[in-house]
DOFI-21713 format. One line per 3 residues: number of its first residue (from 0); for each residue x, y, z of C-alpha. Coordinates in Angstrom, 1 decimal. Layout:
NUM> X/Y/Z | ...
END
This chain:
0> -45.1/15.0/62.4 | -44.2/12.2/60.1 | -42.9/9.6/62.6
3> -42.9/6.6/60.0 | -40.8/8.0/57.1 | -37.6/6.3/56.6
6> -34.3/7.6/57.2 | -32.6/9.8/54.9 | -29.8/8.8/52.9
9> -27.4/10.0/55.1 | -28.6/7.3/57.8 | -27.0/3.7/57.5
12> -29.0/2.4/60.4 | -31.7/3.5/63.1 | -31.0/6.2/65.7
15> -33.9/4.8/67.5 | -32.3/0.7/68.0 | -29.6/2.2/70.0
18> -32.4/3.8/72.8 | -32.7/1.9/76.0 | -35.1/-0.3/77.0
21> -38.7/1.2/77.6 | -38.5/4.1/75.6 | -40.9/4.4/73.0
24> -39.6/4.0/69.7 | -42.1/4.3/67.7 | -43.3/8.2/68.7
27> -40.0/9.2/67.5 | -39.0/10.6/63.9 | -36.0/9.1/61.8
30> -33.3/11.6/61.8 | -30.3/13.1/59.4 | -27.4/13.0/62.0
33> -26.6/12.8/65.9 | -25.7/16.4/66.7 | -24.3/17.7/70.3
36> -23.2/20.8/69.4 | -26.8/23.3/68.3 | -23.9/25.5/66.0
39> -23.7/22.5/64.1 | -27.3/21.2/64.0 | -29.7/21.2/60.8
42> -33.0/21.0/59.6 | -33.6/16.7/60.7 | -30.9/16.1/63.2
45> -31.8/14.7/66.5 | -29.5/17.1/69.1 | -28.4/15.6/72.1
48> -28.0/18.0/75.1 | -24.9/17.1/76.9 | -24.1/19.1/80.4
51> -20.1/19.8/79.7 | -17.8/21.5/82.1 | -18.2/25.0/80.8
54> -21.5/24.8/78.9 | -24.8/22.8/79.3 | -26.8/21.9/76.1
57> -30.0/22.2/77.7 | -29.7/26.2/77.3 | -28.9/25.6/73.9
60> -32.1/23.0/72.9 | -34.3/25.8/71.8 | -31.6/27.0/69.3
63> -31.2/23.5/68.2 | -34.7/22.9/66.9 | -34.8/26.4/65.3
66> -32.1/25.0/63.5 | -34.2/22.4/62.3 | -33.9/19.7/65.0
69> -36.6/17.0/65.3 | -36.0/15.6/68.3 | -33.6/16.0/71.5
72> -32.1/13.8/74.0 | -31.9/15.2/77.6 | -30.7/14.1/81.4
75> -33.4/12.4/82.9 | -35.8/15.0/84.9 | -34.4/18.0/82.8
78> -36.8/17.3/80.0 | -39.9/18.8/81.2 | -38.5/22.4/80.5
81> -38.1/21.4/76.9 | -41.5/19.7/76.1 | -43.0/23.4/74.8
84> -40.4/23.0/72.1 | -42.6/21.0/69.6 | -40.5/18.2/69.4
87> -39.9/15.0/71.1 | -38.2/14.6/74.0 | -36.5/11.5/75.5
90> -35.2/11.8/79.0 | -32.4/9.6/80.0 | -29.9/9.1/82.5
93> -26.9/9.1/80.9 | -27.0/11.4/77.6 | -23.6/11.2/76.9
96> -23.9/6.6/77.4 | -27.0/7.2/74.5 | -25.5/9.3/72.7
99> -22.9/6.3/71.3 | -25.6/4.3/71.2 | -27.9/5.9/69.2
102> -25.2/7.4/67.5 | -23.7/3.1/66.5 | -27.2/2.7/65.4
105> -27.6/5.3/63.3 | -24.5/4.3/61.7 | -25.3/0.7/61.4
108> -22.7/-0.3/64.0 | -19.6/-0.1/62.0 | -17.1/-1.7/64.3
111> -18.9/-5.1/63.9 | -17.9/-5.2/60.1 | -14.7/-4.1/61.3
114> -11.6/-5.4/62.8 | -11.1/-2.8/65.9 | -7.6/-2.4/67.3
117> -8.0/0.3/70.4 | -4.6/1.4/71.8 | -4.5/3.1/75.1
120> -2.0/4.6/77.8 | 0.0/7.7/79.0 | 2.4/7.9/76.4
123> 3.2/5.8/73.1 | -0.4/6.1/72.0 | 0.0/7.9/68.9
126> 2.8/6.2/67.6 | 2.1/2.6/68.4 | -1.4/3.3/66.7
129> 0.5/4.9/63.6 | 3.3/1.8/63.3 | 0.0/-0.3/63.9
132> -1.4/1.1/60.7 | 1.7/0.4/59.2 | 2.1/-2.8/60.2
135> -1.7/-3.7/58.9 | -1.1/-2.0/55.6 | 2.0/-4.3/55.1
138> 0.0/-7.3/55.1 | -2.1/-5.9/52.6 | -5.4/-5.0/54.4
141> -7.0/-1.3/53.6 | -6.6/0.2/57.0 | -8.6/3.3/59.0
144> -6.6/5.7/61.8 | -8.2/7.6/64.6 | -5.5/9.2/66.3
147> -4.7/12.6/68.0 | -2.6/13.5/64.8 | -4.8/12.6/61.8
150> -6.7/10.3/60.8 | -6.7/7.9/57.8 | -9.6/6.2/56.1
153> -8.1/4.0/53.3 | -6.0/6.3/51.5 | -7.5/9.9/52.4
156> -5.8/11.7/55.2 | -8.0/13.8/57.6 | -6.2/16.4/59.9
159> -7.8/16.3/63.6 | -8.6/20.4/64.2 | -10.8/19.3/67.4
162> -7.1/18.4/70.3 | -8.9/16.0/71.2 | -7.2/12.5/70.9
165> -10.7/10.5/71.2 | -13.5/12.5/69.4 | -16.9/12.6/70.2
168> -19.1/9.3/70.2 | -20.9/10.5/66.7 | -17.8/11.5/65.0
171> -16.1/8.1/65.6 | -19.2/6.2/64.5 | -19.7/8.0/61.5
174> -15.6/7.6/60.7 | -15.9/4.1/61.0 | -19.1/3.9/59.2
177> -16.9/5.8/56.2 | -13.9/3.5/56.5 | -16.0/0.6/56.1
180> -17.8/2.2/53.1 | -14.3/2.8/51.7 | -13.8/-0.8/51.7
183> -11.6/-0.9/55.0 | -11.5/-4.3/56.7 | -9.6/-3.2/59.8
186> -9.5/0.2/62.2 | -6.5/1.2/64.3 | -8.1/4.0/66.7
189> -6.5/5.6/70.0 | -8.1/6.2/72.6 | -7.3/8.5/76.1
192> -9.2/8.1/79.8 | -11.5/10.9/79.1 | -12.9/9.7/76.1
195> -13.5/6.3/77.7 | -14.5/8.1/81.0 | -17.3/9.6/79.1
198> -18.8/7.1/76.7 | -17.1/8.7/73.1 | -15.0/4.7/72.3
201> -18.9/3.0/73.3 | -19.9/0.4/70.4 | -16.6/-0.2/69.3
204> -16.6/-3.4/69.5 | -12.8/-4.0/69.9 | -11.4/-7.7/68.8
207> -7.6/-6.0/70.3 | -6.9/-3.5/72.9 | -3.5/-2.3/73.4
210> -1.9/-1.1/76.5 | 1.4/1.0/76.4 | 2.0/2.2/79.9
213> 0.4/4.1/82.8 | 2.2/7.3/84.5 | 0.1/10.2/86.7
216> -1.9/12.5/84.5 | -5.1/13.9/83.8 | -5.3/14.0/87.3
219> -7.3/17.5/87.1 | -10.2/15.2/85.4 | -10.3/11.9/87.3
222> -9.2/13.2/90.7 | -6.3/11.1/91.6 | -4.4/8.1/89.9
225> -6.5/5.1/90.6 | -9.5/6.9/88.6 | -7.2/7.7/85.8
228> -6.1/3.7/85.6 | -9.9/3.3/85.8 | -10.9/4.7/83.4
231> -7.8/3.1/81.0 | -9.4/-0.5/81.8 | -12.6/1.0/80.5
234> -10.7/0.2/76.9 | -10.2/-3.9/77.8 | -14.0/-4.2/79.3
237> -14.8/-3.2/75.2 | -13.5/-6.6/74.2 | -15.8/-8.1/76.2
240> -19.2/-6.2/75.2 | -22.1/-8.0/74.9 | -22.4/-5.7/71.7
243> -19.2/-6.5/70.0 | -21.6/-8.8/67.3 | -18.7/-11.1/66.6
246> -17.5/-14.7/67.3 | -13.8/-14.2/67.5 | -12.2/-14.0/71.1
249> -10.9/-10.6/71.9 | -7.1/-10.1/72.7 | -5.8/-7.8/75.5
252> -1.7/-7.2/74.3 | -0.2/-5.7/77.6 | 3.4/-4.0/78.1
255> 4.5/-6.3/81.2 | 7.1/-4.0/81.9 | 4.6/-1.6/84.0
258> 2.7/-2.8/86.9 | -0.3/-1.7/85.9 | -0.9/-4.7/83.0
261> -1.7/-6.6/86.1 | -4.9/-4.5/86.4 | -5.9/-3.9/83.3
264> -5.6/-7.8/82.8 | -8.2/-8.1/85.0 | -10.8/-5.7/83.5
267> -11.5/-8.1/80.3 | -12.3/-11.8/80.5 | -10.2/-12.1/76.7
270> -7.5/-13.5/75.8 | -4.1/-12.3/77.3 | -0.8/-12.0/75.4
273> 2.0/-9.6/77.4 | 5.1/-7.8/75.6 | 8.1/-6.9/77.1
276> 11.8/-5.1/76.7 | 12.9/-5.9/80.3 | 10.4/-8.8/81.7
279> 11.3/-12.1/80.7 | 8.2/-13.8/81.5 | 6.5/-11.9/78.7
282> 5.0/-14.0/76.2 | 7.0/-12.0/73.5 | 10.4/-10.4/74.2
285> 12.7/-8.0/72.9 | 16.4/-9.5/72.1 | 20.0/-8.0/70.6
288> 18.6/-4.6/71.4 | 21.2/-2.2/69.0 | 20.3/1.8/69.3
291> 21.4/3.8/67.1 | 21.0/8.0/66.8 | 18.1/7.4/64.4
294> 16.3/4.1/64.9 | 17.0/0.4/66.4 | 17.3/-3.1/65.3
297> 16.4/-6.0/67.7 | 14.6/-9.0/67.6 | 11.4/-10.4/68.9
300> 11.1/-13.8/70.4 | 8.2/-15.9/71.6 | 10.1/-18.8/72.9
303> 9.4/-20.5/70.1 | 10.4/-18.2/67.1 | 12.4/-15.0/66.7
306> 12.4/-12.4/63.8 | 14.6/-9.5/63.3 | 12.6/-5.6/63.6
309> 13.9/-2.6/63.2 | 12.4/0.9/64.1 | 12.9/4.4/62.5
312> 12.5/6.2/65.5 | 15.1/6.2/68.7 | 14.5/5.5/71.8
315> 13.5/2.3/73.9 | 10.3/3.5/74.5 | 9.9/3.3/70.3
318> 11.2/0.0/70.6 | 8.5/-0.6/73.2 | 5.5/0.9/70.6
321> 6.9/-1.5/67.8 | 7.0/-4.4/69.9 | 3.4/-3.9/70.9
324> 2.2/-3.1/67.4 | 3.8/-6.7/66.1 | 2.0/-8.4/68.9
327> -0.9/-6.7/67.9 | -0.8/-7.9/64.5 | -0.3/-11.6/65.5
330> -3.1/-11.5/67.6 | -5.2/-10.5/64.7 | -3.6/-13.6/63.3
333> -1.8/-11.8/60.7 | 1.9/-13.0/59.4 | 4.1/-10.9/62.3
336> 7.4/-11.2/59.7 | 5.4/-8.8/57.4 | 4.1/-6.3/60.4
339> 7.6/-5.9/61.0 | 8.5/-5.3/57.6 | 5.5/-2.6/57.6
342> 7.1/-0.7/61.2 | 10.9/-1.1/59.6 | 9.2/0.7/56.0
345> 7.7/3.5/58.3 | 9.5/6.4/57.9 | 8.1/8.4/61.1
348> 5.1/9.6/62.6 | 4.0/13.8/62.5 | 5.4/15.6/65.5
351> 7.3/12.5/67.4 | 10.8/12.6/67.5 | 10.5/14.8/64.0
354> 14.1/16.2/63.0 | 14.0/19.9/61.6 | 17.4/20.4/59.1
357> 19.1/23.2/58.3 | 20.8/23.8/61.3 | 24.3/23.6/62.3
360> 22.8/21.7/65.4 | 20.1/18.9/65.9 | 17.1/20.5/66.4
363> 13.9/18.4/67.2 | 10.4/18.4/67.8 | 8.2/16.2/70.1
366> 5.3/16.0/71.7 | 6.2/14.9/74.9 | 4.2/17.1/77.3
369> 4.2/14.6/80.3 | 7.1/14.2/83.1 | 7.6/11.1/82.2
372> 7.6/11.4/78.4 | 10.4/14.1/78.6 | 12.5/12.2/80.3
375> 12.6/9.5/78.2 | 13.4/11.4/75.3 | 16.2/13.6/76.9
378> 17.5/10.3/78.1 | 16.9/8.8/74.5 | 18.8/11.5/72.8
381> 21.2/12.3/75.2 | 24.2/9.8/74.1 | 24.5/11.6/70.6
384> 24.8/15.0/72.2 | 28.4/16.0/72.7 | 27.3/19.0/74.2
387> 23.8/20.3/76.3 | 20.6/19.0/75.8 | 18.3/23.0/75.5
390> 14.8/22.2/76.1 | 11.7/24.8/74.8 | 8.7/23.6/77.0
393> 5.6/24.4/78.6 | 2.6/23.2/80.4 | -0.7/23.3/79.0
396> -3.5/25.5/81.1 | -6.5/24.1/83.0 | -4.1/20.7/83.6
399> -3.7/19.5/86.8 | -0.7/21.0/89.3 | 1.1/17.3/89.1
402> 1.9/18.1/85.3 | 3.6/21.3/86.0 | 5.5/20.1/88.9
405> 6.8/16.5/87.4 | 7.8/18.4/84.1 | 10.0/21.0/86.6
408> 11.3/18.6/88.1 | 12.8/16.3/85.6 | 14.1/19.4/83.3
411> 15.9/20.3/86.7 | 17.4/16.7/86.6 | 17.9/15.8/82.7
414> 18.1/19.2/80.7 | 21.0/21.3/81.1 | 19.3/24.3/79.7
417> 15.5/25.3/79.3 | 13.2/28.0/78.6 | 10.4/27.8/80.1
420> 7.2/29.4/77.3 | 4.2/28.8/76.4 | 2.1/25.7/75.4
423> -1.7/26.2/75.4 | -2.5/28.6/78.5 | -6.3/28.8/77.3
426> -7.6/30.5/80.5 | -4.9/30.9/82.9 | -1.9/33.8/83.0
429> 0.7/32.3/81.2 | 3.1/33.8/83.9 | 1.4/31.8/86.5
432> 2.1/28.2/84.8 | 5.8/28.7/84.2 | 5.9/30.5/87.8
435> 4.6/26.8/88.7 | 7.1/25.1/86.4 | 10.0/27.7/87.5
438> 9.3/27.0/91.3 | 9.4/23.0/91.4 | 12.6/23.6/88.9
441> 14.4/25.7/92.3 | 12.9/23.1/94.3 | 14.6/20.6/92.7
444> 18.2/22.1/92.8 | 18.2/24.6/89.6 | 19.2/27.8/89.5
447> 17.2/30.4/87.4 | 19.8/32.3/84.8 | 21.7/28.8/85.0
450> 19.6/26.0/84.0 | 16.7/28.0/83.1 | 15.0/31.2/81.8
453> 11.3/32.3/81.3 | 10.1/33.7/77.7 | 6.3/33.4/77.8
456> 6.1/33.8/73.8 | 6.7/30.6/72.0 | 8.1/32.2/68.9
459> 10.9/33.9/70.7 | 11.6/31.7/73.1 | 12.5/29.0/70.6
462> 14.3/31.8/68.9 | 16.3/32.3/71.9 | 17.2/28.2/72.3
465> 18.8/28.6/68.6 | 20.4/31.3/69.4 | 22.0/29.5/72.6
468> 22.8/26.3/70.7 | 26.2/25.5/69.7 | 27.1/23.1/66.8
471> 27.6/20.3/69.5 | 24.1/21.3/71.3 | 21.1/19.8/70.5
474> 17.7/22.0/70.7 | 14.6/20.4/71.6 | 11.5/21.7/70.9
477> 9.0/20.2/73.4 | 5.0/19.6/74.0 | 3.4/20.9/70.7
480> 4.1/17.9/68.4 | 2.2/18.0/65.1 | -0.3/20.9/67.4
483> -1.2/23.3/64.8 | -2.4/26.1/67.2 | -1.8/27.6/70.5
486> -5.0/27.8/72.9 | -5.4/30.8/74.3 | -8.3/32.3/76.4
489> -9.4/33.9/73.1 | -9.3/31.0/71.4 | -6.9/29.1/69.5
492> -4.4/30.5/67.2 | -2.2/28.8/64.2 | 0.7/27.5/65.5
495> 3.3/24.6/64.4 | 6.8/24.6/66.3 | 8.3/22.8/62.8
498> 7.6/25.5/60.9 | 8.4/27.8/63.1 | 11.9/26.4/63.7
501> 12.1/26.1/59.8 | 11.5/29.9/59.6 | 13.8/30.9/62.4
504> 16.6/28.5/61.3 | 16.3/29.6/57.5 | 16.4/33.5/59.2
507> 19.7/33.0/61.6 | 21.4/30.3/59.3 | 20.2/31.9/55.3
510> 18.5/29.9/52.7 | 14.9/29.6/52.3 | 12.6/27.9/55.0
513> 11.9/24.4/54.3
END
């Protein structure tokens, strides 16, 4: 084996610089990509076998070099079994940890040619990273996106088939390696407990990290809440990486409305600057808060200064996203009057908050799949509604039991009307999770045929809520968001609640869908 050719063209930089200490280098091959799934390896990849909850990739190393792999990465005393393979073997004890690492060096580290915003917490994610990128773009700088919806780099738009909000540690390294080759000078990119939990956001070299706010879930993964907040603060620690390859100080912007900014405050040794709708003490406030059916105007104040914002999208908790997506901007340095400008010009973000027309009622679609998420946008909608609030929701399968109950129990105190359906059962009986939804829902006072109904299918269950709506209801379509499928144990199929609700509206109501 030719261990001293050069990398191919598809390399940037050297798998092998990102190996730990002692391992030696020089017996190993260059190599065409970091692969940890053998469906998707060829002939000069090097395949890293990662032991996941349902699969190992140790079974599947001997498929991955018959797919042309030249060399595999393996938990440490698991690679003796693969040595009759014919390729190299490095045994180490963390795959997953070198994994980013060799997967940063094979791209050339990208995130230390680039200015790395990481945004993090329960809910607001998604849309603080997307009015971030707006906010960026507004001050003229060509900006990336990794988020759970899509991702951006510079101008071309990248759907995200995988559900998975942080992708895997070679996907995000060779993302960032394109944005930067597309002349990006700055990365907005969002980033969940798992992901951190299990090395994906390694080598990012963050210069800002952004926490929203911090409510019970994932809880099936971490095992209770102070793993989950753990593993959040895993996001600030990346601002102080001895990695990170730049001079500037890292900022930490934290929402000093929830408790937790305390903790995550101490993870990072950076530089702290705190936002705040309701906590005075925050080094930038929200003022002459106005809330309007479809947006907000309100200023921001640093002691100091104040400018006038504005949002597109209702709700405090918007106002909230906006507020840490300024401070985000200012922290980069970046003129915070034309950040604002950038959020007031964005016109929304896929699946949040996202008005469907065409009926003679509001109908809307969000992704809020957490208790606390719905309650903030029932309560966020519910001064416009003259009549009930009708809530389509679900729980997603193989979740944790807190999900299913919290979500009961606040559609039991803020929705007058739901049907309970659907959302991603993968394994489990779908009569089982909305049994678990239906139950904490009696528990907490509601009465089924009353306050609530079960229709498993998605389709016909939101087919049923238009059909209940009167023109002073409003109908909202919960959990899915800008989801294109539906996971089932079969696997996922297509799915997208807007256009579903755009066919069923345009069938009761006439015209064509939109």
């Amino acid at each position: 084996m030719d261990t001293d050719s050069a990398p191919t063209p598809a390399a940037r930089g050297d798998w092998r610089d990102g190996l730990p200490e002692g391992v030696d280098r020089a017996s190993l091959p260059a190599i065409r990509a970091v692969q940890f799934d053998s469906r998707d390896v060829t002939p000069g990849d090097l395949f890293v076998c990662i032991s996941g909850e349902r699969a190992d990739g140790h079974d599947f190393a001997s498929q991955a070099v018959r797919s042309g792999a030249v060399a595999l990465i393996a938990e440490a005393g698991r690679g003796g079994a693969l040595q009759g393979l014919g390729v190299p073997v490095v045994e180490v004890a963390t795959p997953r940890a070198v994994m980013a690492s060799a997967a940063a060096a094979h791209e050339g580290y990208p995130a230390r040619s680039l200015k790395m915003i990481g945004v993090t917490g329960t809910d607001g994610k998604s849309t603080t990273s997307f009015l971030l990128h707006a906010a960026l773009s507004a001050c003229g700088l060509k900006t990336g996106l990794l988020t759970t919806i899509e991702s951006k780099i510079a101008d071309r738009v990248l759907p995200n088939p995988t559900r998975l909000t942080s992708q895997e540690a070679p996907v995000v390294q060779r993302m960032l390696a394109e944005m930067l080759a597309e002349g990006c000078t700055h990365a907005v990119v969002e980033a969940t407990s798992i992901g951190l939990d299990l090395h994906r956001l390694d080598h990012c070299a963050l210069d800002v990290a952004v926490f929203t706010n911090l409510t019970p879930d994932h809880l099936d993964f971490h095992g209770d809440l102070q793993k989950y907040r753990a593993a959040k603060g895993r996001l600030f620690e990346l601002l102080d990486a001895t990695d990170r390859g730049k001079k500037r100080r890292g900022t930490a912007v934290l929402n000093r409305d929830d408790p937790a900014w305390h903790y995550m405050a101490s993870r990072t040794r950076a530089r702290v600057v705190t936002y705040a709708l309701d906590d005075d003490e925050a080094d930038v406030t929200v003022e002459d808060l106005m809330q309007w059916p479809d947006g907000s105007t309100f200023a921001l104040s640093t002691g100091e200064e104040s400018l006038e914002a504005s949002i597109r999208l209702p709700g405090r908790f918007n106002v909230a996203n906006a507020a840490a997506a300024v401070t985000a901007a200012a922290a980069l340095g970046l003129n915070a009057m034309q950040a604002a400008a950038g959020i007031a010009a964005c016109e929304g973000v896929p699946g949040r908050m996202q008005r469907i027309d065409g009926a003679p009622f509001t109908v809307i679609v969000d992704y809020a799949h957490t208790a606390d998420a719905l309650a903030k946008v029932v309560e966020t909608v519910r001064p416009a509604v003259e009549g009930r609030v009708i809530v389509v929701f679900g729980c997603a399968g193989e979740r944790g039991m807190e999900r299913r109950t919290g979500l009961g129990g606040v559609a039991a105190r803020v929705v007058d009307y739901a049907v309970l359906t659907d959302e991603d059962p993968r394994s489990e009986p779908s009569d089982a999770i909305i049994d678990d939804i239906a139950r904490a829902m009696l528990a907490a006072g509601a009465v089924e045929g009353e306050h609530f109904e079960r229709i498993p299918d998605r389709r016909a269950a939101i087919a049923r809520a238009l059909n209940l709506a009167q023109p002073a209801d409003l109908v909202l379509l919960a959990g899915k968001g800008h989801e294109s499928t539906i996971e089932y144990a079969d696997g996922p199929r297509p799915w997208d609640d807007r256009e579903t609700a755009r066919e069923l509206i345009a069938e009761r109501f006439g015209g064509p869908p939109i």
